[in-house]
FIFI-163993 format. One line per field, with one value per residue (C-alpha): x, y, z. Coordinates in pm, 1 decimal, always signed. Layout:
// residues N
c1 c(X  ...) $
c2 c(Y  ...) $
c3 c(Z  ...) $
***
This chain:
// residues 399
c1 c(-1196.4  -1161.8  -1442.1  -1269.1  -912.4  -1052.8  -1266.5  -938.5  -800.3  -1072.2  -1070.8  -637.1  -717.2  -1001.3  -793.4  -529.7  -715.3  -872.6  -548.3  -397.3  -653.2  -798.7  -486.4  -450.1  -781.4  -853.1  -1189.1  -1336.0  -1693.0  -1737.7  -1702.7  -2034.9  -2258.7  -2027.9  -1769.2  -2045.9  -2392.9  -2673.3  -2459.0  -2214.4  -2185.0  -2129.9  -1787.5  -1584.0  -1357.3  -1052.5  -672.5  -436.9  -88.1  +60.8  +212.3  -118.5  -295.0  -54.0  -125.0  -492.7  -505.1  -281.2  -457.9  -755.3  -595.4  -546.5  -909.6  -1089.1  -882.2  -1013.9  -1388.5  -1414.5  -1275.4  -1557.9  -1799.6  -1747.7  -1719.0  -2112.4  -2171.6  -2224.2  -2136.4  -1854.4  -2125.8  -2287.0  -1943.7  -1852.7  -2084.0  -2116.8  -1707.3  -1774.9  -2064.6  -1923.3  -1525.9  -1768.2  -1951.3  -1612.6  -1419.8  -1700.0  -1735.4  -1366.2  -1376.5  -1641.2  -1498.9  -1197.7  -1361.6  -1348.3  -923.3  -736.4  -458.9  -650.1  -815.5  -1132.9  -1142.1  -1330.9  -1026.4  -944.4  -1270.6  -1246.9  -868.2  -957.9  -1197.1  -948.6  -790.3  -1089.7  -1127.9  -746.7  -812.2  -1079.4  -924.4  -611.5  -847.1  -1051.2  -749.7  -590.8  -822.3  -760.9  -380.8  -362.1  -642.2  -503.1  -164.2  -276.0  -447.3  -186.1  +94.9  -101.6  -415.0  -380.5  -449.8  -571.7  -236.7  -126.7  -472.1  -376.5  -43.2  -124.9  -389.7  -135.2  +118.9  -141.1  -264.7  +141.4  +168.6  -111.2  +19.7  +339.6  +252.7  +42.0  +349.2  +594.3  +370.3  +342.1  +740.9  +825.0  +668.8  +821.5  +1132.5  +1320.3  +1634.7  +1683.2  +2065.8  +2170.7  +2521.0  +2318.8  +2373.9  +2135.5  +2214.9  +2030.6  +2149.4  +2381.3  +2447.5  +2725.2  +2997.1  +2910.0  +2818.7  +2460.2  +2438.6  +2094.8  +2060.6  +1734.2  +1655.7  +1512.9  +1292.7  +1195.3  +1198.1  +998.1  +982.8  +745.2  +780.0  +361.1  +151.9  -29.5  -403.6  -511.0  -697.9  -376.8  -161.1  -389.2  -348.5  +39.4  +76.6  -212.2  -295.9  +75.1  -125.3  +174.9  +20.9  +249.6  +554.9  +573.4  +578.4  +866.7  +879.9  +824.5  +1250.0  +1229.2  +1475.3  +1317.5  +1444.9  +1298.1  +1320.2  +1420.2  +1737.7  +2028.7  +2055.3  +1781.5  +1603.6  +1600.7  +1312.0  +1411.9  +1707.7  +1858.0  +2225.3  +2308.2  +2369.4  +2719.3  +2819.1  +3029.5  +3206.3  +3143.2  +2909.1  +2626.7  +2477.2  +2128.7  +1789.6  +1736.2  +1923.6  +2040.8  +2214.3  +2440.8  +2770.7  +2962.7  +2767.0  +2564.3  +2407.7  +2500.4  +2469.4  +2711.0  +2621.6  +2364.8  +2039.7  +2018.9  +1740.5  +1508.4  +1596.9  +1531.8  +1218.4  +1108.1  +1188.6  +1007.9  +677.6  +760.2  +534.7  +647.3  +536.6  +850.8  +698.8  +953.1  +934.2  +1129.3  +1241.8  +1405.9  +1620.9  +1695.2  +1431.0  +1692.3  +1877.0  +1958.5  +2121.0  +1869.9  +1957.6  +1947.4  +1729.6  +1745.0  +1884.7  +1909.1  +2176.8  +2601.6  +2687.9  +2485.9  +2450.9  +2301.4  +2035.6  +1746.5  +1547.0  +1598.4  +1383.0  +1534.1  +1450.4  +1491.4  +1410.5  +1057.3  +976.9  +1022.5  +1193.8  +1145.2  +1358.3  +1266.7  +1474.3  +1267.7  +1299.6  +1129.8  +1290.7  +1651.8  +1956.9  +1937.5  +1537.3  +1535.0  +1323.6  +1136.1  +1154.1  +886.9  +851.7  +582.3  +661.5  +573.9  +616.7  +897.9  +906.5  +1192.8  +1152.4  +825.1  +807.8  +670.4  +582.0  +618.3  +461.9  +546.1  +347.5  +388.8  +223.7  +180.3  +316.3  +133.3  +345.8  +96.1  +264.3  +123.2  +181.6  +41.8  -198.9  -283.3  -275.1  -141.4  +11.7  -32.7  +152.4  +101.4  +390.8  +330.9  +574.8  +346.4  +466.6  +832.9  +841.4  +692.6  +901.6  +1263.6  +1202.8  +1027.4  +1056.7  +1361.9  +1512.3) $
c2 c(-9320.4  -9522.5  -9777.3  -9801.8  -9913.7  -10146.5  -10341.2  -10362.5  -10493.5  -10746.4  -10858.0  -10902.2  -11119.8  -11328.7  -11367.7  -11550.1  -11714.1  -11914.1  -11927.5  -12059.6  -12359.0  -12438.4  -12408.3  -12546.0  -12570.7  -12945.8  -13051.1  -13388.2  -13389.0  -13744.7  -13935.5  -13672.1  -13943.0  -14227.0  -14005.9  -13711.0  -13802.2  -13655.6  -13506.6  -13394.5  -13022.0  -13199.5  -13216.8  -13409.0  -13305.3  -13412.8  -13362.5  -13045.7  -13002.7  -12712.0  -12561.6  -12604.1  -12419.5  -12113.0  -12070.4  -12095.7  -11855.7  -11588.0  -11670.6  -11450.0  -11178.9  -10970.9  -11043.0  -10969.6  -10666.1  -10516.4  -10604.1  -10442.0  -10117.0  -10175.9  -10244.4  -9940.3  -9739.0  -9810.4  -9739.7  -10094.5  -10011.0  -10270.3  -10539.7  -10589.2  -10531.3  -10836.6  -11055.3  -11021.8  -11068.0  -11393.5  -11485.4  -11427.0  -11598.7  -11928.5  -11869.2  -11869.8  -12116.5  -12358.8  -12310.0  -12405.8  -12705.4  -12845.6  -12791.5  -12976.7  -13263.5  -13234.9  -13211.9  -13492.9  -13380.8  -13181.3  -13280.4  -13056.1  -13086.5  -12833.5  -12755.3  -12563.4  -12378.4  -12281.7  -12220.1  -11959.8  -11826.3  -11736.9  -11576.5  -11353.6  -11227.5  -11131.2  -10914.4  -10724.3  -10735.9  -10554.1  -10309.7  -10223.4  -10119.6  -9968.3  -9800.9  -9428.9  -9474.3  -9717.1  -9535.5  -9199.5  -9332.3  -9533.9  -9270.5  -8966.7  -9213.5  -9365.2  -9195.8  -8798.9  -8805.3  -8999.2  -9070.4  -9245.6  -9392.7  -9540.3  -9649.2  -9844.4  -10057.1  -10152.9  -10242.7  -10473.6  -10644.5  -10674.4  -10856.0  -11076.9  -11249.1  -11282.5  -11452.8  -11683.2  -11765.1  -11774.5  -12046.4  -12228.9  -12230.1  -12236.2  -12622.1  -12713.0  -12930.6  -12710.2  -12757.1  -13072.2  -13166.2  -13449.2  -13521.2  -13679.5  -14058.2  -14308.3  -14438.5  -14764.1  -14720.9  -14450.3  -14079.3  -14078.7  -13953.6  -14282.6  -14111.8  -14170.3  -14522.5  -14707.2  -15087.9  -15249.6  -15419.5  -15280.6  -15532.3  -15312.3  -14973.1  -14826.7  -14467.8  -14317.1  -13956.8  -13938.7  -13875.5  -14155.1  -14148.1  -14325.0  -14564.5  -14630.1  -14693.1  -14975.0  -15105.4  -15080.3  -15254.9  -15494.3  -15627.0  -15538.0  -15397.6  -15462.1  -15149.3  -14914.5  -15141.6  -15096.8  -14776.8  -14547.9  -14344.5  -14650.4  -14713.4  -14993.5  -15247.4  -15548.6  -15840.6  -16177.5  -16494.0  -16685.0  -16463.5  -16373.6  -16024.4  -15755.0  -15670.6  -15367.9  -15190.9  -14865.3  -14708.7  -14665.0  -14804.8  -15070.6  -15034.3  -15148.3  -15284.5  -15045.9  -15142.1  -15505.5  -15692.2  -15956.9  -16237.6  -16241.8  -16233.7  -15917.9  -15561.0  -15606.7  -15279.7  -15134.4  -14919.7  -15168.3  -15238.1  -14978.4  -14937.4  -14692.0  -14649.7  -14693.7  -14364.8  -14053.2  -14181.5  -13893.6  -14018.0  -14081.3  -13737.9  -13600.7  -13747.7  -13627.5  -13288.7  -13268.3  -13358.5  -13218.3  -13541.0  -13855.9  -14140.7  -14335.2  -14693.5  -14878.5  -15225.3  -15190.9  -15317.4  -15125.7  -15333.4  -15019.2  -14773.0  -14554.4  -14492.1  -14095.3  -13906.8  -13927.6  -14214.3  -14261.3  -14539.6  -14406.0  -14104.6  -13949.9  -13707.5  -13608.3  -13532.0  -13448.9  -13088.6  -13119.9  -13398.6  -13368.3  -13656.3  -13841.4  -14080.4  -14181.0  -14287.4  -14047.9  -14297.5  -14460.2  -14171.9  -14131.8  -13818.2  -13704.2  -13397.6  -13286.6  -13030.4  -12768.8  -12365.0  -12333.9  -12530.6  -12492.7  -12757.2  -12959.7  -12998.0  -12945.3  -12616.7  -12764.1  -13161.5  -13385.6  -13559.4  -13864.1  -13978.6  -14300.1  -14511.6  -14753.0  -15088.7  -15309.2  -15585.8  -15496.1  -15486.3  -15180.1  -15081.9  -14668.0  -14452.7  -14125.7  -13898.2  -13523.1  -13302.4  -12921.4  -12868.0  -13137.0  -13454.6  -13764.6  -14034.3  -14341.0  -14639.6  -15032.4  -14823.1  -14609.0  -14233.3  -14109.6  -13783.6  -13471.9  -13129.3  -12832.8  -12676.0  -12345.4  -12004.0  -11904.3  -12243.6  -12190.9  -11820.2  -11941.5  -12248.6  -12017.1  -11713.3  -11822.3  -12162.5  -12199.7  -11924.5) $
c3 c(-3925.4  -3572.9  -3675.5  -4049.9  -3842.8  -3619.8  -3923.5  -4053.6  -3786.2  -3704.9  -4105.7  -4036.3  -3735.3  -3880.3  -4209.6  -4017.2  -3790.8  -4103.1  -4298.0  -3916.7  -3888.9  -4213.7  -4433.5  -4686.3  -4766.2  -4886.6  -4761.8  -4853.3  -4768.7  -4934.1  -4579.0  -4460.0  -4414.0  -4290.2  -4034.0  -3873.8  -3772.9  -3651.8  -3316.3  -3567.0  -3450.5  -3104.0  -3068.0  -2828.1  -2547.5  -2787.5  -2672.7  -2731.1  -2576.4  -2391.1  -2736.7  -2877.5  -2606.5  -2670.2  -3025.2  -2987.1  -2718.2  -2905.2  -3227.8  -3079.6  -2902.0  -3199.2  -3310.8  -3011.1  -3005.8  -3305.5  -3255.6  -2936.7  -3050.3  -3366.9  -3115.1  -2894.8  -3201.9  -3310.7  -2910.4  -2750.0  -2389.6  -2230.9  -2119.1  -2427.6  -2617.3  -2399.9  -2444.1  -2868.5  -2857.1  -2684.4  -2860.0  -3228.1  -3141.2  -2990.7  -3270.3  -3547.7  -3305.3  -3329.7  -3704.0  -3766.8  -3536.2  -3723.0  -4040.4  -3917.5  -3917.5  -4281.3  -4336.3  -4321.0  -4106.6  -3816.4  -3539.8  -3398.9  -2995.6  -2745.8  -2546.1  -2916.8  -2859.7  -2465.4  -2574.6  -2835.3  -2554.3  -2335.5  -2610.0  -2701.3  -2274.1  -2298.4  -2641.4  -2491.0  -2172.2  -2311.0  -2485.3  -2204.7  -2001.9  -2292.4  -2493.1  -2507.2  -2491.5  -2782.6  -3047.6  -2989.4  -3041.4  -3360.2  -3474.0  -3420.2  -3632.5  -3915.6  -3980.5  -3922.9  -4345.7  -4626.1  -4745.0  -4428.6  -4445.5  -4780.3  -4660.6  -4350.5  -4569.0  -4836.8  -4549.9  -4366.5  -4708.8  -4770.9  -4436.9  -4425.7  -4751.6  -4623.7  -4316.9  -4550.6  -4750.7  -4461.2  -4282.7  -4573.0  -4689.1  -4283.0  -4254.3  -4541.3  -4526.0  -4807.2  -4567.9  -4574.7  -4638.9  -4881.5  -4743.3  -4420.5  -4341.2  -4231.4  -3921.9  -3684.7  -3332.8  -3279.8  -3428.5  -3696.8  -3442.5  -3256.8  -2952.8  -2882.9  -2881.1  -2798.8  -2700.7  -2871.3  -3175.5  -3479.4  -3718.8  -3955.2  -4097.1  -4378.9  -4512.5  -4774.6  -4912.1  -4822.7  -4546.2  -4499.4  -4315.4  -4073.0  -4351.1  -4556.7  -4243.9  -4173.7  -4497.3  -4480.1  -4131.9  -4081.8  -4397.8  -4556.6  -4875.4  -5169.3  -5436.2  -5116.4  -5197.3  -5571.2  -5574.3  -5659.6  -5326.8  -5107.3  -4876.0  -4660.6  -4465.8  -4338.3  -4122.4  -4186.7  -3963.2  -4250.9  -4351.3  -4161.9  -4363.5  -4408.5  -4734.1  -4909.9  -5118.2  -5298.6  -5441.0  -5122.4  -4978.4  -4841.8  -4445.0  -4341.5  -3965.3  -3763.0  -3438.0  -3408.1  -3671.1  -3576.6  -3780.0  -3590.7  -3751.5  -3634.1  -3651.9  -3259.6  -3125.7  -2892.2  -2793.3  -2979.5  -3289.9  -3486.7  -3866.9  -4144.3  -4480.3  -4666.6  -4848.9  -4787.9  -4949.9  -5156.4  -5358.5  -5052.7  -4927.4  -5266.2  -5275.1  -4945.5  -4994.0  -5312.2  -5138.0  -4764.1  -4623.7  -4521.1  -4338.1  -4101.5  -4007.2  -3739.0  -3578.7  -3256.5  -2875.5  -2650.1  -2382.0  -2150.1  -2038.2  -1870.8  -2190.5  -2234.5  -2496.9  -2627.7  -2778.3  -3136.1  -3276.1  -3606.2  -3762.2  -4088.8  -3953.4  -3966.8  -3640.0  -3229.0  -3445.1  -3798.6  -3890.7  -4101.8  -3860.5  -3561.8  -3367.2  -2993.4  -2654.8  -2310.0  -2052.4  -2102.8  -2353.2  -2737.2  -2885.4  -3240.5  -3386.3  -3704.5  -3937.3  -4078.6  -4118.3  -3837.6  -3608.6  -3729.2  -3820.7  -3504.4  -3475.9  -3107.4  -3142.0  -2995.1  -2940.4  -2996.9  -2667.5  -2624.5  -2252.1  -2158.1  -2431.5  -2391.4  -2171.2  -2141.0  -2393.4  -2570.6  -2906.5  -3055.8  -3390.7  -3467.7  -3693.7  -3741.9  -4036.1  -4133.7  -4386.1  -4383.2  -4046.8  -3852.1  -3697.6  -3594.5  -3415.7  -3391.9  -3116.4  -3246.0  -3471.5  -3228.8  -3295.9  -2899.4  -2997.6  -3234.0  -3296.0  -3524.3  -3605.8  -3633.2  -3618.9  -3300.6  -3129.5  -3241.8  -3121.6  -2769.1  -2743.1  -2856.1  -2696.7  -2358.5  -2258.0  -2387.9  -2153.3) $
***
């Protein structure tokens, strides 16, 4: 019966694990020959953040759990038991990384991999120390008969697809309020103010990849303008007003106006629109992805708040998205279940981005959970967000 309970646990663990990294599931194997080569199942170093690091280390806790009990069921002895925990979770780790490589929206890296390792030592750590205590505990609640048997298999098959569909409903932006204005350069109370200039701002109710955003910025591709989910406000040098795309409202002047070529900002002088753009917001929460493309300049680096740049938001309390500057670093807060009406749980911090006077152009994508910002093209920062992260961020750091 012990060896039947801890495949069960082991198939709970690896079921999420997969769900976890490889959700949802949309491989495109047509790039094979152009994007992996013959070093392909060499992967590189890569990046991962601190929230990142968690998830993959708790990932395999529950995992490596269940396979050593297995494994000390058949009558491996606690070296060997070890060693094949290590060598199948490298082996499963690995796997996933490389398979990454195939999904638009993740990124494979080795830290992942010695992350998920760590993981796997503190599961069979846990059950080394623990090991009578916890199985005749198990088996004394659930498994003293065939009906409790029974039960405890239905309940873990009940809770492995909810977790599926909580993680996929949690990263979706279902919340998303309606009544929110747009707002250039303050919050909507008019007490986050932020001095700099915006140029431009474009928002698209897609993810775009890294392909497409190249399109978009350097070679201003029109077939993204002409479509029907496509919001933008643009500033040329040859007008002294911006231009609209979209069914979106106009943006009106409050405090004191300007007539410059550009959308210049300040304490005085912010943007809003005149109405919530309840079609863009529509839009966007019909597809949960969007892509926010900004041409900006920051004139303070020691502005705090933080300040709003732009915010699609009603008050310091409630927004749906906001995009500001803490000193020389950029802030995103993003409204999802997950992370709750003000979309500080957590905040999206990329430090060192801002320099006084130095025009920068933004991008910010999300799709299924993961947020890539990109600086001048440049993808410098990734998160998953993930119930794991959220849970760590609320409940620990937080405290």
């Amino acid at each position: 019966m012990n060896k039947t309970i801890a495949a069960l646990i082991v198939l709970a663990g690896f079921i999420v694990i997969i769900i976890s990294t490889l959700s949802p599931f949309n491989f495109n194997f047509s790039d094979f020959g152009k994007n992996v080569h013959f070093n392909a199942f060499i992967l590189d170093w890569g990046e991962s953040d601190f929230f990142d690091v968690l998830k993959n280390i708790y990932l395999y806790i529950f995992f490596a759990f269940g396979l050593a009990w297995f494994f000390r069921n058949i009558g491996l002895n606690w070296n060997v038991n070890f060693l094949a925990i290590l060598i199948i979770s490298f082996g499963i780790s690995y796997s996933i990384e490389f398979f990454q490589l195939f999904l638009e929206y993740r990124f494979s890296s080795l830290i992942d991999v010695f992350s998920n390792c760590t993981g796997v030592c503190l599961g069979f750590l846990v059950f080394y120390l623990t090991e009578e205590k916890v199985i005749q505990y198990i088996s004394k609640c659930f498994f003293y008969n065939t009906q409790s048997f029974c039960f405890f298999s239905l309940l873990l098959i009940f809770w492995l697809v909810f977790i599926t569909v909580y993680i996929q409903q949690a990263v979706r932006l279902s919340n998303w309020n309606s009544s929110y204005y747009l707002i250039f350069g303050n919050e909507h109370t008019g007490d986050r103010p932020w001095l700099g200039k915006i140029t431009k701002l474009q928002i698209l109710n897609q993810s775009l990849s890294y392909e497409d955003i190249k399109k978009l910025v350097l070679l201003k591709e029109s077939s993204f303008y002409k479509s029907d989910s496509f919001f933008s406000y643009t500033y040329s040098s040859s007008l002294d007003s911006y231009k609209k795309i979209g069914l979106i409202p106009d943006l009106i002047w409050r405090g004191k106006a300007t007539n410059r070529k550009e959308i210049l900002l300040g304490p005085q002088n912010w943007l809003e629109s005149e109405f919530p753009p309840v079609h863009l917001i529509n839009k966007i929460q019909e597809s949960s992805k969007f892509t926010i493309d900004i041409d900006l300049m920051s004139f303070n680096t020691h502005q705090t708040g933080p300040a709003r740049i732009v915010s699609l938001s009603m008050d310091t309390g409630n927004r749906n998205f906001t995009l500001g500057q803490a000193g020389n670093n950029l802030i995103f807060r993003l409204r999802t279940p997950l992370t709750e009406d003000n979309g500080t749980l957590p905040d999206f911090v990329t430090p060192n981005v801002f320099r006084n006077k130095q025009l920068l152009n933004v991008i910010i994508t999300y799709n299924n959970g993961r947020i890539n910002l990109y600086l001048d093209v440049s993808l410098i920062y990734h998160f998953d967000l993930s119930p794991s992260t959220c849970i760590i961020f609320n409940n620990i750091l937080s405290s």
